[in-house]
VMD Tcl script that draws the C-alpha trace (Angstrom):
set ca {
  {279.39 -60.07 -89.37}
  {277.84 -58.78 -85.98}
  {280.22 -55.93 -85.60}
  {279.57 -54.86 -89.56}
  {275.74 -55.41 -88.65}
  {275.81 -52.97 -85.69}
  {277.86 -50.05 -87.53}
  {275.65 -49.57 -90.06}
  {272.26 -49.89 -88.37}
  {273.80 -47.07 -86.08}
  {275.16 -45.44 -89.13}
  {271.81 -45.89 -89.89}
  {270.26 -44.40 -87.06}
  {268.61 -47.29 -85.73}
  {269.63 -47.23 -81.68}
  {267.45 -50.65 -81.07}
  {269.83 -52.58 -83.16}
  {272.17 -52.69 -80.19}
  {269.48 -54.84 -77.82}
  {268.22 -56.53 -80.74}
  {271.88 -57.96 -81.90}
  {272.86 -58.58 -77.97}
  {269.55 -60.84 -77.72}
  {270.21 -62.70 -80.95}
  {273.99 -63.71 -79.84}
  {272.44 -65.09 -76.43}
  {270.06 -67.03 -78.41}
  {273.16 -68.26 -80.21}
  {275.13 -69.15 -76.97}
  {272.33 -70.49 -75.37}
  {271.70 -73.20 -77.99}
  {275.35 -73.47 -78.42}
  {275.53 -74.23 -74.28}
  {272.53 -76.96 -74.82}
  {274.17 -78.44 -78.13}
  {277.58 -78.57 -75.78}
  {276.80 -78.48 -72.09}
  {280.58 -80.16 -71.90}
  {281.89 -76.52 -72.60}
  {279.78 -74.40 -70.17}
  {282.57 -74.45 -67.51}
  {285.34 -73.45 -70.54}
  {283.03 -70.39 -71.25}
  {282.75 -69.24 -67.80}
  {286.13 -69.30 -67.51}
  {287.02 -66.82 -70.41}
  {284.14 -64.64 -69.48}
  {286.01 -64.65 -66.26}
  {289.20 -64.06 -68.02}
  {287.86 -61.24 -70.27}
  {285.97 -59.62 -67.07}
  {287.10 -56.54 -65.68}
  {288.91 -56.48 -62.44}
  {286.52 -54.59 -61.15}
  {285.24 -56.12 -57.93}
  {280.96 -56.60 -58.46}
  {280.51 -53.67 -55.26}
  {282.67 -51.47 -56.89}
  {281.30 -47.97 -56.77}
  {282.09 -44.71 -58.52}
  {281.79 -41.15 -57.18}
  {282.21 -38.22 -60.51}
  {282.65 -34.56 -59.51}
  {282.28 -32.08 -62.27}
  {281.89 -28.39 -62.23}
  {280.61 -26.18 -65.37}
  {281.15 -22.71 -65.92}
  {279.72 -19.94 -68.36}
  {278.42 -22.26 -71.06}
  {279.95 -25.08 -70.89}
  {278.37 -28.70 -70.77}
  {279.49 -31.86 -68.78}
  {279.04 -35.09 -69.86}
  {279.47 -37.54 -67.09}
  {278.18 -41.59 -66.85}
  {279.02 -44.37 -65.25}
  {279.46 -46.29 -68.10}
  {278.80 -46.12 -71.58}
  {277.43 -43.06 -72.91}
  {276.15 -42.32 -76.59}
  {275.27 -39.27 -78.01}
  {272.71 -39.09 -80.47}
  {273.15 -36.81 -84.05}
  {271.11 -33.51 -83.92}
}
mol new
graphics top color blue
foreach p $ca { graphics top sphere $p radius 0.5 }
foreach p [lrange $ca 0 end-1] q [lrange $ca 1 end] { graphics top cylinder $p $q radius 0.2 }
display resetview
């Protein structure tokens, strides 16, 4: 249902629906967690499982060069592009 949620609010045009989703599944865990503090160990361990292998210090060095009138796009990480 989350996934569904988030395509059509950004569909939609509604960027904040990203945060506001994220904060309402940590809400979810969270009470999950103090419902079942038995599984907190389980759930690190996928988290840790699903991680990347990426070590935490990791860092990334982007080079780009643009000529005439081209554009470059370059990020770290995610990057989203808005309609015009």
């Amino acid at each position: 249902m989350t996934r569904r949620d988030l395509l059509a609010a950004q569909a939609g045009g509604a960027p904040e629906s990203r945060s506001e989703l994220g904060a309402e599944w940590q809400g979810r865990m969270r009470r999950l967690l103090a419902a079942h503090p038995e599984e907190t160990e389980a759930l690190r361990m996928l988290l840790n499982e699903l991680a990347p292998c990426t070590p935490a210090d990791a860092s990334v060095t982007q080079h780009a060069t643009a000529s005439g009138h081209a554009r470059v796009y370059q990020a770290g990480r995610d990057q989203n592009f808005g309609h015009r």
